[in-house]
C-alpha positions as CSV (number, residue, x, y, z in Angstrom):
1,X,-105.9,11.0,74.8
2,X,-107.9,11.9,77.5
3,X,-107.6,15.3,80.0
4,X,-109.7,17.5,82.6
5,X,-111.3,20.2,80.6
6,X,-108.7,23.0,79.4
7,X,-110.0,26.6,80.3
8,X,-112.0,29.1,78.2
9,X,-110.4,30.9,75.4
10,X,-109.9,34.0,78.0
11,X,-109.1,33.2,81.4
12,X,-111.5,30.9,83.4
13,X,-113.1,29.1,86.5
14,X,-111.6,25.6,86.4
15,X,-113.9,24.7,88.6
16,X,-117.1,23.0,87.7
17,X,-120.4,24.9,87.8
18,X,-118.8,28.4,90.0
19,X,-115.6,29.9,91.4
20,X,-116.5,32.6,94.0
21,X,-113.7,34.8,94.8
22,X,-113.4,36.2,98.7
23,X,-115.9,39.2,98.6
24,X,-118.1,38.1,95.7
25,X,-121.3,36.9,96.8
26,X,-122.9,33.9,95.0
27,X,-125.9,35.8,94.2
28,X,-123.6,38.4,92.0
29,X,-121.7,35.4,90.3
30,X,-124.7,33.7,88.9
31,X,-124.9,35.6,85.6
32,X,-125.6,32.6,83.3
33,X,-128.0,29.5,83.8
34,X,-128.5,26.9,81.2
35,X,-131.8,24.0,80.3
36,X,-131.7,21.2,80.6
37,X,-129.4,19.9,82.9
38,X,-129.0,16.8,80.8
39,X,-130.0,15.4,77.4
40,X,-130.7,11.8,76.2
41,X,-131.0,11.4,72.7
42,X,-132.8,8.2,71.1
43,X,-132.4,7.1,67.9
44,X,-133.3,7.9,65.2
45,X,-133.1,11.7,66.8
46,X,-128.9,12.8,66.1
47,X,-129.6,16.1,67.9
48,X,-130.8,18.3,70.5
49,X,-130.4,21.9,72.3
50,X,-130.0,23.7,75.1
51,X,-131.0,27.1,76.4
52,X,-128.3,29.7,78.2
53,X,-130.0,32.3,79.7
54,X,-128.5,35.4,80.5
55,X,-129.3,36.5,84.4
56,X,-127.0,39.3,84.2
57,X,-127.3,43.5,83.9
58,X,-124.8,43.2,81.0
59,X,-123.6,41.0,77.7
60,X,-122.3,37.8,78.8
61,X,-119.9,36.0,76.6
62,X,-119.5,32.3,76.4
63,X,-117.7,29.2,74.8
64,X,-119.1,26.1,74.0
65,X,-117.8,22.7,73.4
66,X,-118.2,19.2,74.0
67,X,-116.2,16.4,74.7
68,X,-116.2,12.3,74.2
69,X,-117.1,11.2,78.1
70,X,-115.4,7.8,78.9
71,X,-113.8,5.8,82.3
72,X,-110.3,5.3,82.3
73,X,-109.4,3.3,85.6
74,X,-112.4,4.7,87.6
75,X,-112.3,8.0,86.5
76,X,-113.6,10.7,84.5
77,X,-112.0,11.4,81.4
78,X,-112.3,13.3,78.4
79,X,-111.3,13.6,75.0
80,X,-111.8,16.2,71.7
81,X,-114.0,14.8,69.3
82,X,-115.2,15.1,65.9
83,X,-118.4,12.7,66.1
84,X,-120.7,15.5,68.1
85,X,-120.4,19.3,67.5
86,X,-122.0,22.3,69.6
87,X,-123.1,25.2,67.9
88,X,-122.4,27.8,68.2
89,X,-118.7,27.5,69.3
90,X,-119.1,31.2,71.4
91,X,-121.8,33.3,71.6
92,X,-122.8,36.7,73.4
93,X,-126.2,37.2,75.1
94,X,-127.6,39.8,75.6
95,X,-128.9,41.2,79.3
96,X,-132.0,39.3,80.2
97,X,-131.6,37.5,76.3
98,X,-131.3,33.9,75.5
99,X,-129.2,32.0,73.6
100,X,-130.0,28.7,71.8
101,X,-126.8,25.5,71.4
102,X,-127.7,22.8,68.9
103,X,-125.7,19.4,69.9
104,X,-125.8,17.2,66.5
105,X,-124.4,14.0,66.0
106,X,-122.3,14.0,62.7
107,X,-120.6,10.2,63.2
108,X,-121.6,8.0,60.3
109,X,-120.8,5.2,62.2
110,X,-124.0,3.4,63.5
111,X,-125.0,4.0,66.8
112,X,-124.0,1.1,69.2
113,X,-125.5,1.3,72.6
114,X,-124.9,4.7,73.9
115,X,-122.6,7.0,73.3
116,X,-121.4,9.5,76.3
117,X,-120.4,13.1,75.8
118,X,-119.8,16.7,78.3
119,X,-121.3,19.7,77.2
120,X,-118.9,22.7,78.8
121,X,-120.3,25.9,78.7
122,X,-117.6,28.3,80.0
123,X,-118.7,32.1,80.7
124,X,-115.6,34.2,79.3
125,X,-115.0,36.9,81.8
126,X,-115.4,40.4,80.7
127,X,-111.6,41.8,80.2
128,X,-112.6,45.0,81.2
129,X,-114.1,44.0,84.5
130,X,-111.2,42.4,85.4
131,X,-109.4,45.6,84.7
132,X,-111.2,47.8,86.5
133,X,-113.0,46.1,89.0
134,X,-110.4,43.4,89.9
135,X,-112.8,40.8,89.9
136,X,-112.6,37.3,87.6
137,X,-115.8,35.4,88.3
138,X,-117.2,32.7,85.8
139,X,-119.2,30.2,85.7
140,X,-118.4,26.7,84.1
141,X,-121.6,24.2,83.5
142,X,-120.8,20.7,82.5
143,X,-123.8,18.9,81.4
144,X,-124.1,14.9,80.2
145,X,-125.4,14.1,76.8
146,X,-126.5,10.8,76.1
147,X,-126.8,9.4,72.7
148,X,-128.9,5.7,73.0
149,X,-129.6,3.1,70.2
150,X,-132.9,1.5,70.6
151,X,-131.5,-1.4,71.5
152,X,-129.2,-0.1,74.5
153,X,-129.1,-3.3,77.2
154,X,-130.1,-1.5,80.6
155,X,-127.5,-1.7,83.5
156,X,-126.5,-3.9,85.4
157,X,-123.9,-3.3,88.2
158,X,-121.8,-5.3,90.2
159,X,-119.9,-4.5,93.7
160,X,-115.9,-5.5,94.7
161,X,-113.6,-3.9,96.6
162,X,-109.9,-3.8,95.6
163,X,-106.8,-2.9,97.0
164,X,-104.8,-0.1,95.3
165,X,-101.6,1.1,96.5
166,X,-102.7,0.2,100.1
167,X,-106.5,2.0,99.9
168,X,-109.1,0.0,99.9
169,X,-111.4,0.9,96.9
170,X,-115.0,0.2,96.3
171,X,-115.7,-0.5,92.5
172,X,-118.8,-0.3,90.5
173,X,-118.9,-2.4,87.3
174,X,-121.5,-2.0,84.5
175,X,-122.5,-5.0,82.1
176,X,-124.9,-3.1,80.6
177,X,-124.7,-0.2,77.7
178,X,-126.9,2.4,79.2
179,X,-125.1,4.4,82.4
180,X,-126.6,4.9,86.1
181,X,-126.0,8.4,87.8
182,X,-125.3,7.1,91.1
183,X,-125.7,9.5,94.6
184,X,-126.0,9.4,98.3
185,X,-123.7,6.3,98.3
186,X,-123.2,4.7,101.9
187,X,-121.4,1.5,102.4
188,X,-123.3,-0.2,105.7
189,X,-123.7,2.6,107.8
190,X,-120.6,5.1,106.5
191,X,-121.7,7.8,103.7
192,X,-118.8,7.6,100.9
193,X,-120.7,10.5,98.9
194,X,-123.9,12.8,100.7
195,X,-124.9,13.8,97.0
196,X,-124.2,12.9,93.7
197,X,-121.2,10.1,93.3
198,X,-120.7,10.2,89.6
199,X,-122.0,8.1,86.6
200,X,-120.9,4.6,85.8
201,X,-121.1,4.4,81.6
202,X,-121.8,1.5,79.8
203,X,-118.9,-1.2,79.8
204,X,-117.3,0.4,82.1
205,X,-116.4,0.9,86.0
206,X,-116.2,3.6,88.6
207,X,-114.3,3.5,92.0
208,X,-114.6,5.4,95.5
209,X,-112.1,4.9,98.3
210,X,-113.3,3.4,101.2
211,X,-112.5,5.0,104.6
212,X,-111.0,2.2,107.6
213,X,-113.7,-0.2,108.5
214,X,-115.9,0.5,106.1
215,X,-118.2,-2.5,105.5
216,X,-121.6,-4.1,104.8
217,X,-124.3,-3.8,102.4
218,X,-124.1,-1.1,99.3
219,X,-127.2,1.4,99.4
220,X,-127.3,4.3,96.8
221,X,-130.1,6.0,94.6
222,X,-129.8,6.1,91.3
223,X,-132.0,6.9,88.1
224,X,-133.2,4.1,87.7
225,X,-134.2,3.9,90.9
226,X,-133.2,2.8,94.5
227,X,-129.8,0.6,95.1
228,X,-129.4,-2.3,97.9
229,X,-126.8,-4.7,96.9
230,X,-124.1,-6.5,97.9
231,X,-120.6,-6.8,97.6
232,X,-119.4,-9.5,95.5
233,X,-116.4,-10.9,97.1
């Protein structure tokens, strides 16, 4: 069963990427950055890493884990799994260290398409800080990981718009296996999303709400490259 991602083992951002508290500049908070920001695996490869780099004048602890990525009515949503594993689980880097995650593929079960997964990396605030300084900052980097046969149909989206309890919602439908990371999404001349609208995966769909008298032609980038379509009706 799916469910937004559950906090680190020690108390935790919920918020993706940073949670600044008042009187915490971002510049102190960024302790931890990760590489790459995404993966895509083709077969026959099962696995690849990432990098955490540790920004910070002290130890920085962290958990890892990762999570099956699917679309349940529009939406993100995410479930344990047993077919991917990140090691390791936790890990403490050093100041100005580096710390290596292997992502490894462990399903027997052929690879059909593509396969979606999150990567969470959650930085476990130092107890101690909290303690004696008052202050719970931690970051929380959620990063796509792609795993593609190498026969993975490209995508191909369509455009409605449905009513849903009295909204009027703009849905994107993918045909195809592969997903599209889709941003800067205007409908006509209205912006629904400035910067990144989410991914539509494989055999699957997304949805945005559409603000009153929102209509015309979709535009959008995307990568695999610029958007213009309409909506189908």
């Amino acid at each position: 069963m799916g469910f937004t991602f559950p906090p680190a083992g020690l108390p935790a951002a919920l918020m993706t990427l940073v949670l600044i508290l008042p009187g915490v500049k971002p510049a102190a908070a960024a302790s931890i950055s990760v590489s790459p920001i995404r993966a895509d695996v083709m077969e026959p490869g099962n696995s690849t890493s990432f990098t955490i780099k540790n920004d910070a004048a002290r130890t920085v602890n962290v958990q890892v884990r990762i999570f099956k990525w699917s679309l349940t009515n529009g939406a993100d949503d995410y479930a344990e799994t047993d077919e991917v594993v990140a090691t390791p689980p936790v890990a403490a880097v050093p100041q100005g260290a580096a710390a290596t995650v292997r992502i490894l593929r462990t399903s027997r079960s052929p690879l059909k398409g593509e396969e979606s997964y999150r990567l969470v990396i959650d930085e476990i605030p130092d107890a101690n800080r909290v303690r004696n300084l008052g202050v719970n900052v931690a970051l929380r980097y959620t990063i796509p990981v792609f795993f593609l046969s190498g026969e993975a149909a490209q995508p191909r989206l369509t455009w409605t718009v449905r009513s849903e309890k009295g909204k009027r919602m703009l849905v994107a439908t993918n045909a195809g296996d592969k997903h599209l990371r889709i941003s800067a999404l205007k409908v006509g001349s209205t912006t629904l999303v400035p910067g990144l609208a989410g991914y539509v995966l494989g055999h699957s769909s997304k949805k945005w709400e559409l603000p009153g008298g929102a209509s015309g032609a979709i535009s959008a980038d995307s990568d695999a490259g610029r958007i213009n379509a309409s909506i189908s009706q």
